[in-house]
C-alpha positions as a LaTeX table, in Angstrom:
\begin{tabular}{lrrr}
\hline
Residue & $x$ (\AA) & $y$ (\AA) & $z$ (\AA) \\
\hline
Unk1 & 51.81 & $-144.90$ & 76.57 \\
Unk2 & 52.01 & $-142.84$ & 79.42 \\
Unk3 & 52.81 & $-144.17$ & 83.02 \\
Unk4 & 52.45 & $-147.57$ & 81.76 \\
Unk5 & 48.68 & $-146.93$ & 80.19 \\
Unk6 & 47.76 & $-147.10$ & 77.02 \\
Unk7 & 46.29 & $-144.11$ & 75.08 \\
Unk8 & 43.58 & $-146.10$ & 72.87 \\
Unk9 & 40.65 & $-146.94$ & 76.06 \\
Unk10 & 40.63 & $-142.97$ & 76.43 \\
Unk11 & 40.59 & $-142.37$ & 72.99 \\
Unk12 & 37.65 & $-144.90$ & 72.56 \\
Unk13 & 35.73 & $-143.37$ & 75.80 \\
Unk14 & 35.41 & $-139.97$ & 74.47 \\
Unk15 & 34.30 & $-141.57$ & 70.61 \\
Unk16 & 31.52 & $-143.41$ & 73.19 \\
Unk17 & 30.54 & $-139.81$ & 74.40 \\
Unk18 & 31.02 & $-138.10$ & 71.10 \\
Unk19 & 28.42 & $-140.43$ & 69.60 \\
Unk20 & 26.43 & $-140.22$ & 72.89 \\
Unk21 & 26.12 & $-136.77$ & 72.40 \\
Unk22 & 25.38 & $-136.67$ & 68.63 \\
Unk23 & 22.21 & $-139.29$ & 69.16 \\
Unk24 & 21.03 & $-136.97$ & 72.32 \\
Unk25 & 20.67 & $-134.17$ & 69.76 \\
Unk26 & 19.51 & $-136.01$ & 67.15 \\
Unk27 & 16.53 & $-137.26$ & 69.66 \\
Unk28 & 16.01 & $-133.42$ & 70.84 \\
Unk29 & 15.58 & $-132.28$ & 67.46 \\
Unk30 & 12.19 & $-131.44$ & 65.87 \\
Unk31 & 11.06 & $-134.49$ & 63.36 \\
Unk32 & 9.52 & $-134.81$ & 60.05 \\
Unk33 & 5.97 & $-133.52$ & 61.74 \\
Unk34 & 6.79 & $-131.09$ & 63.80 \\
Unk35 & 8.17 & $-127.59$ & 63.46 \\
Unk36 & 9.94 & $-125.62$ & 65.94 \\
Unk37 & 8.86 & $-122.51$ & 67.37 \\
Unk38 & 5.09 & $-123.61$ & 67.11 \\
Unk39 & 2.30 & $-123.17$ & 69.54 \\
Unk40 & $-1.14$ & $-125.33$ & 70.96 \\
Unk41 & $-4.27$ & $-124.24$ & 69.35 \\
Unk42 & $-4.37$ & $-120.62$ & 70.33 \\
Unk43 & $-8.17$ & $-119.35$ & 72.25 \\
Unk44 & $-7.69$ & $-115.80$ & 71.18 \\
Unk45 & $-6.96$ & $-116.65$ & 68.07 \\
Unk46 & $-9.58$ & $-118.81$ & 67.72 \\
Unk47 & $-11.85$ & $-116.24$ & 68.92 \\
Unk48 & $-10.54$ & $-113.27$ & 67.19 \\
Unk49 & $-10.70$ & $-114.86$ & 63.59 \\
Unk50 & $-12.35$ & $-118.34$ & 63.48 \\
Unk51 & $-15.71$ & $-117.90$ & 65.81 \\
Unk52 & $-17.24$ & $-114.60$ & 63.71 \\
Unk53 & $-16.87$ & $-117.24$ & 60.79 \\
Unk54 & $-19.78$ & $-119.27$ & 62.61 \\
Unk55 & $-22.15$ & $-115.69$ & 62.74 \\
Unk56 & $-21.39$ & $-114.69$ & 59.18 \\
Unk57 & $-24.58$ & $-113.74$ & 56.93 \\
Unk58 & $-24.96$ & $-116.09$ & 54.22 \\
Unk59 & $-27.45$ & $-114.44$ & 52.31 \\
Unk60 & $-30.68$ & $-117.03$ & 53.21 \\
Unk61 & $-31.68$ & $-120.11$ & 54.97 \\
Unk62 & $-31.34$ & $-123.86$ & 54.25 \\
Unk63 & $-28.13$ & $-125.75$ & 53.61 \\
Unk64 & $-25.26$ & $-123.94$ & 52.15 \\
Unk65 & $-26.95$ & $-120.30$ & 53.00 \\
Unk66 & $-27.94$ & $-120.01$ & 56.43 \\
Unk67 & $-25.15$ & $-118.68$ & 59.43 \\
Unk68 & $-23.27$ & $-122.01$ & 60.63 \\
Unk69 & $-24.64$ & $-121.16$ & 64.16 \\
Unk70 & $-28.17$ & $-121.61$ & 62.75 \\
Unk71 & $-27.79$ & $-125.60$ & 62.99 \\
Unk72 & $-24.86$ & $-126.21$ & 65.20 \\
Unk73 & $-26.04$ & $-124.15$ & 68.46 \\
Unk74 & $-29.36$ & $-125.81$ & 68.20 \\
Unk75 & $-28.30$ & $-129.72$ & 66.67 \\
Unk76 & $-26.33$ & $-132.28$ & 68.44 \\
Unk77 & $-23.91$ & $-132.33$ & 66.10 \\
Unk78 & $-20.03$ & $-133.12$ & 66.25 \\
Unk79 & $-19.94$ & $-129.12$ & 66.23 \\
Unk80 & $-22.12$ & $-128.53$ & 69.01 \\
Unk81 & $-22.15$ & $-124.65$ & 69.67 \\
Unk82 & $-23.55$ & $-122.85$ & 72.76 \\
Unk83 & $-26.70$ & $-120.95$ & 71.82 \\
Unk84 & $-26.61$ & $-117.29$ & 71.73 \\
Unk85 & $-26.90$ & $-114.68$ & 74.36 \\
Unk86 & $-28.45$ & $-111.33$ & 73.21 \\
Unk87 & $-28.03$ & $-108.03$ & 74.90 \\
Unk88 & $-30.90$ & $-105.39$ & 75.47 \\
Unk89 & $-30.32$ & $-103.92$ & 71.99 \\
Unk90 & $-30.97$ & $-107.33$ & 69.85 \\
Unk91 & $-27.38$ & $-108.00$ & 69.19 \\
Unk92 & $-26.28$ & $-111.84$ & 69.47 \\
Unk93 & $-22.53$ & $-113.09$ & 70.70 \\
Unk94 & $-21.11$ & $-115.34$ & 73.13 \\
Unk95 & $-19.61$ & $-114.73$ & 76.50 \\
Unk96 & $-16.06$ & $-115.79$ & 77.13 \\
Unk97 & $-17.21$ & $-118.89$ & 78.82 \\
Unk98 & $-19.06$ & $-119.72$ & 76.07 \\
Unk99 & $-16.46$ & $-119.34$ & 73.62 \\
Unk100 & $-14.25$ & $-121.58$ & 75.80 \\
Unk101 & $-16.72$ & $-124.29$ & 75.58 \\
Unk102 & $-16.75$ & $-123.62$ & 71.78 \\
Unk103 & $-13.35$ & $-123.75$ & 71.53 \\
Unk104 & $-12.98$ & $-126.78$ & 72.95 \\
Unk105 & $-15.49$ & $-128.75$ & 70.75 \\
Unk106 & $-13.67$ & $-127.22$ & 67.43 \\
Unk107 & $-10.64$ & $-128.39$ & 68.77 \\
Unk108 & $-11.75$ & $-132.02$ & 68.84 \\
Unk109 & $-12.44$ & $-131.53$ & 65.35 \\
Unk110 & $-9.23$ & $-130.40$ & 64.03 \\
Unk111 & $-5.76$ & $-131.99$ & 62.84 \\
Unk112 & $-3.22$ & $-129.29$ & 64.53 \\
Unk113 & $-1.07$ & $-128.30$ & 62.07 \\
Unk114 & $-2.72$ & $-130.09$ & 59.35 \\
Unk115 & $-5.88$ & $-128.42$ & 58.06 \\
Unk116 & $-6.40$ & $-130.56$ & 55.13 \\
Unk117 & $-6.63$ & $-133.54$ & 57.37 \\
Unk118 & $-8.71$ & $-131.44$ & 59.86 \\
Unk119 & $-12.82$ & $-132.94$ & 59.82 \\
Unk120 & $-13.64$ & $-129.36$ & 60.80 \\
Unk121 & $-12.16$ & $-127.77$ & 57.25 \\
Unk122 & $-13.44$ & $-130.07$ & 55.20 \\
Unk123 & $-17.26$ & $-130.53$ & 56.19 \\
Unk124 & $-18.09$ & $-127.32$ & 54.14 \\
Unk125 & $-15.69$ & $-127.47$ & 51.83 \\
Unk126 & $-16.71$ & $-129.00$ & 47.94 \\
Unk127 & $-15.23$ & $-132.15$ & 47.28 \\
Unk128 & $-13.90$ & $-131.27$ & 43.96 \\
Unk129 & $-11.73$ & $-129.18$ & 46.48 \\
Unk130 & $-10.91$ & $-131.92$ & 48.49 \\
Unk131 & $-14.14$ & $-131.24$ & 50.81 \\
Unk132 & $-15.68$ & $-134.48$ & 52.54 \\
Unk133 & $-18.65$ & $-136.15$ & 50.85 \\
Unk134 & $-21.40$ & $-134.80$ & 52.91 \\
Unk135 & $-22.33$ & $-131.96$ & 55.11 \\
Unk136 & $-26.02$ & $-131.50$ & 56.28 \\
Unk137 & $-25.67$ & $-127.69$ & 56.18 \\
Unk138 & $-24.43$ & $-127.66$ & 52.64 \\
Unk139 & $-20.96$ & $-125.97$ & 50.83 \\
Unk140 & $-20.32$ & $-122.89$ & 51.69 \\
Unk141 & $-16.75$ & $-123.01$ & 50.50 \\
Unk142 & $-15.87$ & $-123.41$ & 46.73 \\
Unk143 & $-12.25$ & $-123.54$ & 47.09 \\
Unk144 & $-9.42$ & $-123.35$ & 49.85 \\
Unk145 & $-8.44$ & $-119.87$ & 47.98 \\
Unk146 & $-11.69$ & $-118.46$ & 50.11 \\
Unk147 & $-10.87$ & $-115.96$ & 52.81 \\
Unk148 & $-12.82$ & $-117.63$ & 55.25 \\
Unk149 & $-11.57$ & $-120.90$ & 55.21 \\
Unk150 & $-7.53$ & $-119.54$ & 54.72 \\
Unk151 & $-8.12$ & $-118.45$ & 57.81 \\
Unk152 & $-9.65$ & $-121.28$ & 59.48 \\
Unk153 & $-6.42$ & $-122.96$ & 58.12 \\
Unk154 & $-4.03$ & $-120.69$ & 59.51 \\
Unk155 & $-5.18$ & $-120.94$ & 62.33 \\
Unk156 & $-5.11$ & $-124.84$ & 62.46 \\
Unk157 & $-1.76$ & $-124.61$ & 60.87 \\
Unk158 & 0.02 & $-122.48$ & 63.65 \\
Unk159 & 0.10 & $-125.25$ & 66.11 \\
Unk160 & 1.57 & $-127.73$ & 67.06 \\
Unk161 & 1.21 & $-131.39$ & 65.30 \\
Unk162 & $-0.67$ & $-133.83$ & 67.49 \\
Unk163 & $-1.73$ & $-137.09$ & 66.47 \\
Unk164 & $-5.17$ & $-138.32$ & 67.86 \\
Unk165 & $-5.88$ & $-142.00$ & 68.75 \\
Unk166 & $-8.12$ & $-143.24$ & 66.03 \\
Unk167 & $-12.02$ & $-143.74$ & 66.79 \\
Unk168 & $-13.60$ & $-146.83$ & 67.34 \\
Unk169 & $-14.89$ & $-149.13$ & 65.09 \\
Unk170 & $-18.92$ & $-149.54$ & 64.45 \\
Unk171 & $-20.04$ & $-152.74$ & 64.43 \\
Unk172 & $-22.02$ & $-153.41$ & 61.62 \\
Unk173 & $-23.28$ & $-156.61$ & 62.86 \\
Unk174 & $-24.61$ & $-155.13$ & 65.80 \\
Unk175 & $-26.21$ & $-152.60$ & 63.85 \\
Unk176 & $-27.86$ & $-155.16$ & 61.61 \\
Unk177 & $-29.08$ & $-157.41$ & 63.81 \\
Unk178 & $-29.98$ & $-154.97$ & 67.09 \\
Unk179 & $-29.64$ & $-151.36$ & 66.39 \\
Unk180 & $-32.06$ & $-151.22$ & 63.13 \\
Unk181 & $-34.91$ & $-153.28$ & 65.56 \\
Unk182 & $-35.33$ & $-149.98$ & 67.40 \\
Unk183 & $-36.36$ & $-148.32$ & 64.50 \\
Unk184 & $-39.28$ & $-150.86$ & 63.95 \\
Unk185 & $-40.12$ & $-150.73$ & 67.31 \\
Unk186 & $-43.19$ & $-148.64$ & 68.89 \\
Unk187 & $-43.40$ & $-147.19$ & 71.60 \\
Unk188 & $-47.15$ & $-145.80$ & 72.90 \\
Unk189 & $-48.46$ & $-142.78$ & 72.01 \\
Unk190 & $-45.63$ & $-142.34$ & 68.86 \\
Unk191 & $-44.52$ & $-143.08$ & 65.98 \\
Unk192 & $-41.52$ & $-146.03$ & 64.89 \\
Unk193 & $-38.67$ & $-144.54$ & 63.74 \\
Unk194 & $-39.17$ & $-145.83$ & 60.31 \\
Unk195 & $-41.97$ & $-143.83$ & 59.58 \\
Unk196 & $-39.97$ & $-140.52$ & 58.73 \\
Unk197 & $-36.71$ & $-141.97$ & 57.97 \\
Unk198 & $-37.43$ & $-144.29$ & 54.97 \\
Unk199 & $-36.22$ & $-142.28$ & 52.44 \\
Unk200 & $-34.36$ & $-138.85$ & 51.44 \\
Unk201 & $-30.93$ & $-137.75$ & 52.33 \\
Unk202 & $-31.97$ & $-139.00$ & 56.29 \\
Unk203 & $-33.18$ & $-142.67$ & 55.17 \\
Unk204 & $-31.14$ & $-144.71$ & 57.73 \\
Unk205 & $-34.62$ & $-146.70$ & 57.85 \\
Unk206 & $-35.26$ & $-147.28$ & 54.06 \\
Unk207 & $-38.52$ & $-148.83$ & 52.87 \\
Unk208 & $-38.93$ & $-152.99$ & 53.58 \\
Unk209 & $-39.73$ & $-154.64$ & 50.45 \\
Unk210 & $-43.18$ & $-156.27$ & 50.47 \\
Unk211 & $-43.08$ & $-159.30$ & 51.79 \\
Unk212 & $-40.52$ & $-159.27$ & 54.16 \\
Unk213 & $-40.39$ & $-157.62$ & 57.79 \\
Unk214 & $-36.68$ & $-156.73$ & 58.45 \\
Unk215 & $-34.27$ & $-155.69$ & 56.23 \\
Unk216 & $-31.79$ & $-157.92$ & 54.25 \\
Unk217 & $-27.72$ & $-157.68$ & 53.82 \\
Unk218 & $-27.16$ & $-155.37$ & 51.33 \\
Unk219 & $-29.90$ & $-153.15$ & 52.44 \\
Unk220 & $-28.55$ & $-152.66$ & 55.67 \\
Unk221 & $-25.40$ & $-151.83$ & 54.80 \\
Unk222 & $-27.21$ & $-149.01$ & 53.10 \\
Unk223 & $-29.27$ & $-148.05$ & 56.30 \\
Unk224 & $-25.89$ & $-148.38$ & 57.84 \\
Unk225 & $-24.03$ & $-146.42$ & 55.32 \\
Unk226 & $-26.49$ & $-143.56$ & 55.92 \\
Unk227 & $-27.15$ & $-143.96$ & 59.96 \\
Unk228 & $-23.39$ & $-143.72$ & 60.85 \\
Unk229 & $-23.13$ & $-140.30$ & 59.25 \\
Unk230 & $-25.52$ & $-138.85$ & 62.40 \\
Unk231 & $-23.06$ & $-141.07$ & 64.51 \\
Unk232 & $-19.35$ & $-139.95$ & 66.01 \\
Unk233 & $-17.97$ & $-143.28$ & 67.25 \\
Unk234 & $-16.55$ & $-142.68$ & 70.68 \\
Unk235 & $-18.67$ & $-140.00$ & 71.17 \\
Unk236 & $-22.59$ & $-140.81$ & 72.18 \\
Unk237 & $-23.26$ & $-137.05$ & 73.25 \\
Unk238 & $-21.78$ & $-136.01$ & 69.61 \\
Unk239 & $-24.00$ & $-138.37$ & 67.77 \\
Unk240 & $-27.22$ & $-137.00$ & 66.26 \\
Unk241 & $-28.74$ & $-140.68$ & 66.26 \\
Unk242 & $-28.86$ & $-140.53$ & 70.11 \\
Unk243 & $-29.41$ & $-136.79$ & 70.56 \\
Unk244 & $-32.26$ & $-136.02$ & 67.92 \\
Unk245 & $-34.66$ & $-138.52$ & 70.09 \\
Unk246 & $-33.51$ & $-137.84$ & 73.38 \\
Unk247 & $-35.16$ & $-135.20$ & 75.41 \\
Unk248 & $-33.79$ & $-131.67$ & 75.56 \\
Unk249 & $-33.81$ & $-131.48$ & 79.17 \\
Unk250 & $-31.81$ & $-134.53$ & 79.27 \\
Unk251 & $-28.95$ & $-133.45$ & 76.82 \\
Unk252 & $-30.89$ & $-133.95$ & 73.85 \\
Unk253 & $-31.29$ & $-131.59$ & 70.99 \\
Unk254 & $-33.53$ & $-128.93$ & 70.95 \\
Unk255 & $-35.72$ & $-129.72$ & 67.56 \\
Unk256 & $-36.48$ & $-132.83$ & 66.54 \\
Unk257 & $-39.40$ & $-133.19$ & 63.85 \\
Unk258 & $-40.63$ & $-137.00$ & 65.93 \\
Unk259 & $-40.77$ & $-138.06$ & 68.76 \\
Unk260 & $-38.72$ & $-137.66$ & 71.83 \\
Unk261 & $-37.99$ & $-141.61$ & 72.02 \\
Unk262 & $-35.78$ & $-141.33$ & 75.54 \\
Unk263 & $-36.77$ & $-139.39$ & 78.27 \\
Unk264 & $-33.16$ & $-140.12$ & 80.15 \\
Unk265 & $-29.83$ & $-141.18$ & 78.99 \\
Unk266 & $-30.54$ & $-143.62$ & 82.19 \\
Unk267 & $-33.01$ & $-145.46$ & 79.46 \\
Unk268 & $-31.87$ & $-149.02$ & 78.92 \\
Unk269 & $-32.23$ & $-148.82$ & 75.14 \\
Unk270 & $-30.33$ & $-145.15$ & 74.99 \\
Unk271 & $-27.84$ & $-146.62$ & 77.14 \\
Unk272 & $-27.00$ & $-149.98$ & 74.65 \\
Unk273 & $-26.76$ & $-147.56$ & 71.81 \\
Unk274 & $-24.25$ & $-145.09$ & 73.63 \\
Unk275 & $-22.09$ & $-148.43$ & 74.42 \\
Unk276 & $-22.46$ & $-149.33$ & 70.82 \\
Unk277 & $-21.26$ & $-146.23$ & 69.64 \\
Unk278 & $-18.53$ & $-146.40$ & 72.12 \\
Unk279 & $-17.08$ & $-149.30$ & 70.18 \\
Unk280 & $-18.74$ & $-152.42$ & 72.30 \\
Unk281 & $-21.08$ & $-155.26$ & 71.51 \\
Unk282 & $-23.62$ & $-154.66$ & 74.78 \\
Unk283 & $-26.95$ & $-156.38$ & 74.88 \\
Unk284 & $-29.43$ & $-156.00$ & 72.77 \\
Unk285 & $-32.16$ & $-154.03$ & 74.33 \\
Unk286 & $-34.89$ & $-152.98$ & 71.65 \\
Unk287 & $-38.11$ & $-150.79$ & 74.13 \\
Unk288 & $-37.74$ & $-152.38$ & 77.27 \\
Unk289 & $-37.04$ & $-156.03$ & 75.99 \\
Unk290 & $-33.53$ & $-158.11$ & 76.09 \\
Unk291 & $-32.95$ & $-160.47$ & 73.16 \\
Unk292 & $-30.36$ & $-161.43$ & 70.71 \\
Unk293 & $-27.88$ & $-158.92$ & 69.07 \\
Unk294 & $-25.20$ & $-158.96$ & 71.54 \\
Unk295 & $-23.10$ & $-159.78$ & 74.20 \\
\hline
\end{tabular}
């Protein structure tokens, strides 16, 4: 004791701050996921390395031989690239501005810091490789040993971890018993929807038995199964099911092989879908009619 006070409250006030200060820098320190020293997803870098990869000659046309750009500057896909600019002497690139808006799209696709869990590595990637099932454009990537795609990795790997909120679900319901009406439905002067997509790799709208006028359970989960790959839940503007029909000077894409189905994205029936895909259960609105489906 000294002047009459004990020793031990001290003693157990600086234990209180010792372990105070050990949790503090436990906190500050980096975790399992992240790595110290790291950086965002880097623009020049991107632009330096990963954006030629999008020009690069393949050797032909058609999946798995023509340039990236070839489809994704012209399709509403997830990878929606600006289209070109060419200079007086034929040569193609991108301006700075461009590239931004590039850059920004790739970088919704991507895991950073984890390239095998990045969408954008694995479209074109074989799935004996650990590729994802399907890609429109085809393979172009055999293995992750190939130049191109190392260095779409380290690129992806150089920054910093970020998890991303997960999308929403797709109601299949909703799909069922609303979205796979509009594909029946006729609208003057053009074709239903059904009429090209009934088969091949872009069947969402697969032959109706004889018989019958609407599709049953199992074979709409395979329409479904095939319609939500041209879908990117959250993301209406993304999604080739709303983009391929809608009219290029209203966002749409710039080829379709039918019909332009929505002149607006004001259309009622454009506008259910894009809520749909949003994650919600609107109306059903199939042409310009209301009726069951939703709510």
């Amino acid at each position: 004791m000294r002047s009459g006070v004990p020793l031990r409250p001290e003693t157990g006030s600086r234990r209180r701050f010792g372990r105070a200060l050990v949790l503090a820098l436990m906190a500050s320190a980096p975790g399992p996921s992240e790595v110290m020293g790291q950086e965002p997803l880097s623009f020049e870098r991107y632009r330096e390395t990963v954006e030629p990869i999008f020009l690069a000659d393949r050797g032909g046309w058609g999946p798995g031989r023509a340039p990236c750009v070839t489809c994704h500057a012209e399709q509403g896909t997830p990878l929606r690239l600006q289209r070109l600019r060419e200079t007086d002497e034929g040569e193609v690139f991108w301006s700075e501005e461009d590239s931004r808006r590039n850059f920004e799209v790739v970088s919704r696709l991507v895991m950073p810091g984890d390239p095998d869990r990045s969408r954008f590595l694995r479209k074109a990637l074989t799935v004996a490789a650990g590729g994802a099932p399907f890609h429109v454009g085809g393979k172009f990537f055999e293995s992750k040993s190939d130049p191109e795609w190392q260095t779409m990795a380290d690129w992806v790997a150089a920054a910093d971890p970020v998890e991303r909120p997960a999308p929403p679900r797709l109601d299949f319901d909703f799909f069922r018993d609303c979205v796979q009406r509009v594909f029946l439905d006729k609208r003057p002067g053009d074709v239903e929807c059904i009429h090209c997509h009934e088969s091949g790799a872009r069947g969402f709208a697969r032959h109706i038995p004889e018989g019958r006028d609407f599709w049953d359970q199992q074979e709409s989960r395979g329409n479904f199964a095939i319609a939500r790959r041209y879908v990117e839940p959250g993301e209406p503007m993304m999604s080739r099911l709303l983009t391929h029909p809608l009219a290029p000077n209203a966002g749409g894409d710039y080829f379709h092989g039918g019909p332009r189905r929505w002149a607006s994205m004001d259309d009622p029936e454009w506008q259910m879908l894009a809520a749909w895909v949003r994650g919600e259960t609107p109306e059903c609105i199939v042409g310009t009619r209301a009726g069951a489906g939703g709510g």
